[in-house]
GUDRENTOR-586369 format. One record per residue (C-alpha): residue in three letters; x, y, z. Coordinates in steps of 0.05 Angstrom, whole numbers, padded with zeros to 5 digits, always signed. Last residue first. Example, Ala and Ser with C-alpha at 12.3 -4.5 7.8 and 13.67 -1.06 7.14 Angstrom:
REM GUDRENTOR-586369
SER+00273-00021+00143ALA+00246-00090+00156
END
This chain:
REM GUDRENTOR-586369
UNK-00168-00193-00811UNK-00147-00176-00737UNK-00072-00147-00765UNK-00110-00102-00805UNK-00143-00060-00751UNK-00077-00039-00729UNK-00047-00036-00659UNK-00012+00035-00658UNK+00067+00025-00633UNK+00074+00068-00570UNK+00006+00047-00541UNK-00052+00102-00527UNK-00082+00089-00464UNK-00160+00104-00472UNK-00181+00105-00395UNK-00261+00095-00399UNK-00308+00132-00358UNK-00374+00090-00335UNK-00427+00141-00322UNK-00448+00177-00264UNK-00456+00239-00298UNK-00398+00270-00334UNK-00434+00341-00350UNK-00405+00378-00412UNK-00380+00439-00422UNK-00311+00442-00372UNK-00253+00399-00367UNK-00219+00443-00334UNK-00149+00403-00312UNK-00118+00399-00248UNK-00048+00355-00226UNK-00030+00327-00163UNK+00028+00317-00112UNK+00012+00278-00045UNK+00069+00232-00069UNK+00042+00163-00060UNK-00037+00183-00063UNK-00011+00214-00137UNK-00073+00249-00158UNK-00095+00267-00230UNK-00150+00316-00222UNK-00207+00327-00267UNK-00239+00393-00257UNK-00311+00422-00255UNK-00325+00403-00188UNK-00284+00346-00171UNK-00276+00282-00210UNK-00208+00250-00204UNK-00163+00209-00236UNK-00120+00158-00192UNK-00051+00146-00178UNK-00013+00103-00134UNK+00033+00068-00184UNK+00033+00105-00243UNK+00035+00055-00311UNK-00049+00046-00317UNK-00071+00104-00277UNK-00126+00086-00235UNK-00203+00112-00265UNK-00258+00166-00257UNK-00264+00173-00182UNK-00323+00207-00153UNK-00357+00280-00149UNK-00423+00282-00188UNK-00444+00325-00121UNK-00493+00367-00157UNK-00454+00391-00223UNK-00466+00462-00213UNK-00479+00496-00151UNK-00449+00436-00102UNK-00383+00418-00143UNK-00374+00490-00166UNK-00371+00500-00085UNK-00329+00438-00078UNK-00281+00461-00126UNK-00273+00525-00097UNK-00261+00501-00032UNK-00224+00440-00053UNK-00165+00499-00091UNK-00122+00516-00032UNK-00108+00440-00009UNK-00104+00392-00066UNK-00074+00329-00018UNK-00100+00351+00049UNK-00165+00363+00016UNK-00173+00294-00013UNK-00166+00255+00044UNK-00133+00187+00030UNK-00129+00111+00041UNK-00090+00073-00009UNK-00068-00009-00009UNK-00127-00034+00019UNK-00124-00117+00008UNK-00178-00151-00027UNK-00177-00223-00033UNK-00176-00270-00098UNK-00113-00305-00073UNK-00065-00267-00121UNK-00082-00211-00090UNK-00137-00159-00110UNK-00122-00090-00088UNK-00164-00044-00048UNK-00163+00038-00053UNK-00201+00081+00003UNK-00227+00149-00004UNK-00240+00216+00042UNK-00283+00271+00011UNK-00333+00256+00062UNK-00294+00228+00126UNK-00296+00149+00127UNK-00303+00134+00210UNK-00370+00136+00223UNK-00386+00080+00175UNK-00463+00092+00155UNK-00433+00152+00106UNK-00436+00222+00115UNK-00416+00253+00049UNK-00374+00253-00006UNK-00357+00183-00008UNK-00289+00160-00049UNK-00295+00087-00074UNK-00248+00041-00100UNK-00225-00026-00136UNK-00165-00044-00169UNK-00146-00108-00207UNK-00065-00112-00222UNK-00023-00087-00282UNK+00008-00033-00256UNK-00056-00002-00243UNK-00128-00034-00273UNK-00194-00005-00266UNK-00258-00018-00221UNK-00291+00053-00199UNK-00314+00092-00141UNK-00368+00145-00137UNK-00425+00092-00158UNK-00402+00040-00119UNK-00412+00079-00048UNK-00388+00036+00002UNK-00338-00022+00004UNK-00333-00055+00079UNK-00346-00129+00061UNK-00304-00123-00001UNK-00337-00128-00066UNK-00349-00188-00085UNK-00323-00236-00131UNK-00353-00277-00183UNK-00337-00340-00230UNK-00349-00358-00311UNK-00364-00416-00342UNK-00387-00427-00425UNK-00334-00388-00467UNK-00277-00421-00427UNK-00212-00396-00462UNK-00220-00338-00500UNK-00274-00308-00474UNK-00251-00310-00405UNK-00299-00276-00356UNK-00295-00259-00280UNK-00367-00226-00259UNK-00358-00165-00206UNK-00410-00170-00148UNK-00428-00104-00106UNK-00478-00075-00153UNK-00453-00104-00231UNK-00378-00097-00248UNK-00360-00136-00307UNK-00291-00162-00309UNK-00256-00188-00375UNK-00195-00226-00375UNK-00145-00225-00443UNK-00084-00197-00395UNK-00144-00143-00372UNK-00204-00128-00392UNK-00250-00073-00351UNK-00326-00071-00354UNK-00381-00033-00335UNK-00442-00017-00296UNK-00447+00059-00272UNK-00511+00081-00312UNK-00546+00016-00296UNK-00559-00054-00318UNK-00584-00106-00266UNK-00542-00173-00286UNK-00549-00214-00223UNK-00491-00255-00218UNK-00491-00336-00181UNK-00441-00373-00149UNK-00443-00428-00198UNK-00442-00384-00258UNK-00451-00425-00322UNK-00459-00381-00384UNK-00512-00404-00449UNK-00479-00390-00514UNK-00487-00341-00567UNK-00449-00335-00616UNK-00434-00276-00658UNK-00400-00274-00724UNK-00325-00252-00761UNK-00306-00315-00758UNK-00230-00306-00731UNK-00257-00231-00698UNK-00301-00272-00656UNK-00363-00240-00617UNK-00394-00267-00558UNK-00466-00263-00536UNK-00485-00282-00466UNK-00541-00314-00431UNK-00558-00337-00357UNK-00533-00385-00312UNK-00524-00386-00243UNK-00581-00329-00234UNK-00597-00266-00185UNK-00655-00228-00214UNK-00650-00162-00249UNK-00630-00180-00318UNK-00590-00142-00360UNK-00570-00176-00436UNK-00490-00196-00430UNK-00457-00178-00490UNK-00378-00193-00500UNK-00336-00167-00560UNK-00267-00214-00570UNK-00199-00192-00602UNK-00148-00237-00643UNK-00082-00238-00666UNK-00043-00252-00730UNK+00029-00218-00730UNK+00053-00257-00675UNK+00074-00210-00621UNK+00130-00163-00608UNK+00175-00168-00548UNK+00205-00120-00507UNK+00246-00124-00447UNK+00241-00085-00386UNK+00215-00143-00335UNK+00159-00152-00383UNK+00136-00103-00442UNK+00094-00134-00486UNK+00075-00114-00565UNK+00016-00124-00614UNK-00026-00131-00561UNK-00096-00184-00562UNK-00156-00150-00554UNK-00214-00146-00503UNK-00282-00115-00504UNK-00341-00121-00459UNK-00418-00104-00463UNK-00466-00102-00404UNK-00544-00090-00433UNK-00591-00044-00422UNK-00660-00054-00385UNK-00682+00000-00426UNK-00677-00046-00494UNK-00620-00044-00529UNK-00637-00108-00580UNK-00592-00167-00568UNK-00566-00207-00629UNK-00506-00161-00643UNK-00508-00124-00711UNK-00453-00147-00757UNK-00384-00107-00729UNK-00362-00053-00769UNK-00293-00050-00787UNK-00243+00020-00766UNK-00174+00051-00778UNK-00170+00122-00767UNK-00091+00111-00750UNK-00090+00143-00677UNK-00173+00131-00664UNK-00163+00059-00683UNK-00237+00027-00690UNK-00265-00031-00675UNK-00348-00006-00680UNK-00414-00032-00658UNK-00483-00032-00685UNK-00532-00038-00634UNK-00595-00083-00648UNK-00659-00031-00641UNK-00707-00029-00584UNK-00675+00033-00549UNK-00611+00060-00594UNK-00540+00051-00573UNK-00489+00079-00628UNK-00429+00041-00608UNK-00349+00040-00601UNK-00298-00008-00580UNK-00240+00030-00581UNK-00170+00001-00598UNK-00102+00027-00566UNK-00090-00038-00534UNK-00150-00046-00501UNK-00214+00010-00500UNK-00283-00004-00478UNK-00359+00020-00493UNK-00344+00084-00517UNK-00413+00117-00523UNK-00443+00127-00467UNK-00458+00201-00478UNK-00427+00257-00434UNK-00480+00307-00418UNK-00519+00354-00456UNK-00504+00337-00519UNK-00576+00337-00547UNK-00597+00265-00556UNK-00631+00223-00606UNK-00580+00229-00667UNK-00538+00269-00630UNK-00490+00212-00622UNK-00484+00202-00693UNK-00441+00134-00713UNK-00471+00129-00782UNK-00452+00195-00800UNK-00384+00172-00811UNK-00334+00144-00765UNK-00278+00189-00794UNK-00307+00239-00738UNK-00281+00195-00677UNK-00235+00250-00650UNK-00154+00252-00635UNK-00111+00304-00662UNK-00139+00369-00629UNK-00138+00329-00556UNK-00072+00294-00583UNK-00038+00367-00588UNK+00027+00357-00618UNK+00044+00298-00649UNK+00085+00276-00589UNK+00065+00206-00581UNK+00123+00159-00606UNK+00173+00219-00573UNK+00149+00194-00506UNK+00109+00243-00450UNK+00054+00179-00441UNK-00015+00191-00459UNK-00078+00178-00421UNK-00150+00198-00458UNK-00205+00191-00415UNK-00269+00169-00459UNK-00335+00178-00441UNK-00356+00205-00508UNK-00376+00291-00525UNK-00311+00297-00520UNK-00256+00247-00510UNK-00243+00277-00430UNK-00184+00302-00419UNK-00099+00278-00396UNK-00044+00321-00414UNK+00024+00292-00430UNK+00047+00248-00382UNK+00112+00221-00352UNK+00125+00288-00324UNK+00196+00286-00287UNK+00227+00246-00224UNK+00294+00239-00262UNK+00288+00163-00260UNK+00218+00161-00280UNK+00239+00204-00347UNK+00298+00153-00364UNK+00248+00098-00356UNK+00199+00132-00394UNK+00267+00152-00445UNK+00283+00068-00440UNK+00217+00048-00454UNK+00216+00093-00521UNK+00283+00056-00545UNK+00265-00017-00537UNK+00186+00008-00574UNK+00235+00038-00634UNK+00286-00018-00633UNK+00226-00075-00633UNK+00194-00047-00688UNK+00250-00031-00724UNK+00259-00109-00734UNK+00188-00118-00739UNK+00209-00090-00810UNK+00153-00036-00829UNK+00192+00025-00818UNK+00250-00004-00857UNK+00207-00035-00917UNK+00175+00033-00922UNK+00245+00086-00924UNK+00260+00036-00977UNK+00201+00038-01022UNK+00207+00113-01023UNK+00171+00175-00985UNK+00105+00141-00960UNK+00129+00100-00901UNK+00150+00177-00876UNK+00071+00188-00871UNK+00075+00128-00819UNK+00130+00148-00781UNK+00110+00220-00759UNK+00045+00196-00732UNK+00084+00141-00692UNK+00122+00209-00670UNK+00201+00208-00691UNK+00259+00203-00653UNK+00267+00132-00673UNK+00260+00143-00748UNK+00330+00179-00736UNK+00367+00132-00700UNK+00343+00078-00759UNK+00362+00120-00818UNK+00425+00119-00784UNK+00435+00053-00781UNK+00402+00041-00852UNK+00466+00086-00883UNK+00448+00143-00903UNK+00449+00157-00982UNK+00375+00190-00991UNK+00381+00242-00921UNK+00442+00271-00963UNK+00522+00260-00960UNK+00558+00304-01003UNK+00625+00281-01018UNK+00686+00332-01034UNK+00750+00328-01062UNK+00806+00360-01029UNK+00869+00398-01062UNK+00938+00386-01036UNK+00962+00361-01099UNK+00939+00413-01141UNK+00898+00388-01197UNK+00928+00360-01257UNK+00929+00402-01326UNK+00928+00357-01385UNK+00949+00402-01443UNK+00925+00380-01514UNK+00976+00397-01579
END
């Protein structure tokens, strides 16, 4: 005869919960504490773990919940950056906000344009001396990138430095001759953040490349070259300029886009240019009446609004700018500029200017000037000095030095790579 036996009555049965039976909500918390980096291998484990981190859903959770720690970090007055250096051997600063999205340990080890190929080879004509021109712009986490060779068509490159991602652009019309040529970049975002709320945007977008061939003259119209990611050509059209641009290429020319807009900085004039909208007119600004040295100064974006500056290390025609003393101006919403920031920088770095201004004077040979504004710091600027870059906050007095050591800066144009929380892939421009 068969015996049941019961268990005891006051015995417990157990569940074992694992990482493969969580519930989405709490797959979700934990995706969110993960690097972008992180996220994107993890797409790879199942099917399911891959339709949540691609929902735009998530998306909107995951960029919602990285605001809210850089708020959260504002609020407690701590680091809102990791470290900032130079995209060696490219003109490139890299900026990176202290979020979980971006903490794949050491972005300078991380990030590199190697998976470029050997077709994009700096050394190919130069020794890597100096920094090499390069990196011809940088929006929304994409580089525009470019082999520049005298008397041949440059080949340019979209790439994604985060996810590898890259096209190659047909060759542009111009050839780079000495006279150079002024080249701007602009891409739609995938996301905005406005008045702290987040919203993703339509899947399809777009992104413009802009050539401007240099000539030395003064003209109200002149040529440009315009590529379109929709038909994948160039056009070029003839641009109306009523108050009039001269186009003389140099080392410290460039361009900054912002909110779709591009502005070329040429001498003391900077060209206002919507690809998007108007391919055929564009208008011009000038400097301000009592601007200075262009070359140690720099056009950039802060907080979302046009900055201009300048930062004279010696004796200047105005008696009262100090060397080592700069000024910051803001354009307002009436197409003026208004000086917001006026500084000395050794009452701000103190102990360390007199080294830094005797590297300064044996070794680089007064390169000294102002590398970019800090896109999300109010106040701030990055500084050349001597062998150092120095992120200043002119609100605060406090600052932070880096060695960035090995190769010379020059006078060229620095770009400010921001890297976004979500990456802005290459596929979405298809």
């Amino acid at each position: 005869m068969c015996t049941t036996v019961s268990p005891p009555s006051n015995t417990i049965s157990k569940s074992y919960t694992t990482i493969n039976n969580l519930l989405n909500d709490s797959l979700i918390e934990i995706f969110c504490r993960l690097s972008c980096k992180s996220l994107f291998t993890c797409k790879s484990v199942s099917k399911h773990w891959c339709a949540i981190i691609s929902d735009l859903n998530f998306h909107f959770i995951y960029l919602t919940h990285q605001h809210r720690l850089l708020q959260n970090l504002q609020c407690q007055e701590k680091d809102i950056d990791q470290h900032s250096y130079i995209l060696k051997p490219y003109n490139a600063l890299v900026i990176t906000s202290n979020v979980p999205s971006l903490q794949f340990g050491s972005s300078e080890k991380n990030l590199s344009l190697n998976f470029l190929g050997s077709k994009f080879n700096p050394t190919n004509e130069v020794q890597l001396r100096s920094i090499l021109k390069c990196v011809f712009g940088c929006c929304n986490g994409l580089l525009l990138c470019g082999n520049p060779r005298r008397y041949h068509k440059c080949i340019y490159y979209v790439c994604n430095p985060l996810t590898k991602e890259s096209i190659e652009l047909p060759c542009a019309p111009s050839n780079c001759d000495p006279n150079g040529v002024l080249v701007g970049f602009t891409c739609d975002p995938y996301y905005h953040i406005e008045e702290d709320k987040v919203s993703i945007v339509a899947p399809k977008r777009l992104f413009r490349v802009v050539n401007i061939p240099a000539f030395s003259n003064t003209k109200t119209t002149f040529n440009v070259e315009v590529f379109s990611s929709e038909t994948g050509k160039w056009n070029e059209h003839v641009l109306l300029c009523p108050k009039g641009f001269s186009c003389g290429f140099s080392l410290t020319s460039s361009c900054v886009a912002h909110d779709g807009v591009l502005y070329f900085t040429s001498g003391r004039k900077i060209l206002i240019y919507n690809p998007y909208k108007n391919e055929q007119v564009a208008s011009v600004i000038d400097h301000p009446s009592e601007f200075g040295e262009a070359y140690r100064g720099c056009v950039g974006v802060c907080c979302g609004r046009l900055q201009l500056s300048e930062f004279p290390i010696s004796r200047s025609n105005n008696a009262n700018i100090r060397p080592y003393s700069g000024r910051v101006w803001e354009l307002d919403s009436h197409q003026e500029w208004q000086i917001v920031h006026e500084f000395y920088i050794p009452d701000i770095i103190g102990s360390i200017f007199d080294k830094l201004q005797a590297i300064e004077r044996e070794h680089v040979r007064g390169s000294s000037r102002i590398l970019a504004f800090h896109p999300y710091v109010k106040g701030t600027i990055f500084l050349e000095f001597g062998d150092h870059i120095i992120c200043c906050n002119l609100l605060t007095q406090e600052f932070k030095a880096s060695k960035y050591g090995g190769l010379s800066l020059g006078f060229l144009p620095i770009t400010p790579v921001v890297l976004p929380w979500w990456p802005t892939t290459i596929s979405s421009f298809l």
